[in-house]
C-alpha positions in Angstrom: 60.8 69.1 -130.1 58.5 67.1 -127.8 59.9 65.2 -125.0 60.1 61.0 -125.3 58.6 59.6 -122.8 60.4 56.7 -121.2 59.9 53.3 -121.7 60.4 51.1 -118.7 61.8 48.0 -119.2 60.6 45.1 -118.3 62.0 42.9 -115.3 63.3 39.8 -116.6 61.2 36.9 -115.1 62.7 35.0 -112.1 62.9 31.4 -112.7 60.5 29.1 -110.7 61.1 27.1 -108.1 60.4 24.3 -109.9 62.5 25.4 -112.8 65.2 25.7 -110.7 64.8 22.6 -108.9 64.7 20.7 -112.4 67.7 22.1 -113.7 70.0 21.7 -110.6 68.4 18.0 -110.2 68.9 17.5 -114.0 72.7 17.4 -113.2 72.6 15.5 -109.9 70.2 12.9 -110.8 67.8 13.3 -113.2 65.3 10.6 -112.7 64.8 13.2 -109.9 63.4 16.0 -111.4 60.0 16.5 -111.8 59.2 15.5 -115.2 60.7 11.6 -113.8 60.2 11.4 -110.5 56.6 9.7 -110.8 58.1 7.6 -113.0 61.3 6.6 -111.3 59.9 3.2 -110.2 58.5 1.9 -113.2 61.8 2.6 -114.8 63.2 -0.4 -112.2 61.3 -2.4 -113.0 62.4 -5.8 -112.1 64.9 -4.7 -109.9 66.2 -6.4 -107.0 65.1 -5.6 -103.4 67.9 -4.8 -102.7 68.6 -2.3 -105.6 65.8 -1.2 -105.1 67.3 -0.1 -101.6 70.8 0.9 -103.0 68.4 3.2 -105.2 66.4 4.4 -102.9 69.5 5.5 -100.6 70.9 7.0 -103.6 67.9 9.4 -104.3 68.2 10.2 -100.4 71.8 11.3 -100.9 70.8 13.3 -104.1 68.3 15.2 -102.4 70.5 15.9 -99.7 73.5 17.4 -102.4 70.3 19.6 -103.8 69.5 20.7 -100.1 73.5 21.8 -99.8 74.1 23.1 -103.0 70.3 25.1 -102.8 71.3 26.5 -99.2 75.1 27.5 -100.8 73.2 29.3 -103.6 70.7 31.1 -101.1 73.9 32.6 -98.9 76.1 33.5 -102.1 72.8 35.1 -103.1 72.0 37.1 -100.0 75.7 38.5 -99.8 76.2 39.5 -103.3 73.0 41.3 -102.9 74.4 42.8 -99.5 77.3 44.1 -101.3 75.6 45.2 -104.0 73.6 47.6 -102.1 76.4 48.4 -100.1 78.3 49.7 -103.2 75.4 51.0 -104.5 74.2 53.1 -101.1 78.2 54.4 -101.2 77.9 55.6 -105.3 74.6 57.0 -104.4 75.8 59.3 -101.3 78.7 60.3 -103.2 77.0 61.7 -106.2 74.7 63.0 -103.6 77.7 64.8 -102.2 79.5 65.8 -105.3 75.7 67.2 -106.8 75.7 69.1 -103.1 79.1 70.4 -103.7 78.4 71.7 -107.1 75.3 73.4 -105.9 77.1 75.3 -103.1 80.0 76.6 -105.7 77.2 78.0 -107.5 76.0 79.9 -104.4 78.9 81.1 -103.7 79.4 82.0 -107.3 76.4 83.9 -107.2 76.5 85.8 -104.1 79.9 87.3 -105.3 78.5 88.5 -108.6 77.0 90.7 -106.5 79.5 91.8 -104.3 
């Protein structure tokens, strides 16, 4: 029977930047995201100088609960992925061990077959 040969699967894409900066935007303020932000004036208009200055402090405190929510995302990121390889290094050297094991009981197996 001939052998299959394996099919490697496909990474799933990683989401932009901008993708990700649109979707966590989207749900802060979305005349933020990129899509709005060019228009964000022209939706005011008529607007007070002075709302225009309440708005305008606004969009500064929105980007500043992106920046905090980004940089919480970017440590819980970095250590899942530390654990992850952690637990994965550990799994790895214990199969390495238990396949070590095994070979050495066959060894041994062997040598006394012919004793």
């Amino acid at each position: 029977m001939p052998k299959r040969k394996k099919q490697r699967k496909q990474a799933v894409p990683m989401p932009t930047a901008q993708e990700l900066y649109d979707l966590w935007m989207s749900q802060i303020e979305p005349e933020l995201t990129t899509q709005n932000i060019d228009h964000a004036d022209e939706m005011h208009a008529g607007e007070t100088p002075e709302e225009r200055t309440a708005r305008y402090a606004w969009y500064t405190e929105a980007f500043q609960i992106f920046d905090n929510h980004r940089k919480a995302v970017d440590l819980a990121v970095q250590k899942e992925y530390s654990r992850f390889a952690r637990e994965t290094g550990k799994a790895a050297e214990k199969k390495q061990k238990q396949n070590d094991q095994q070979a050495l009981e066959n060894i041994d197996q062997a040598i006394s077959t012919f004793s």
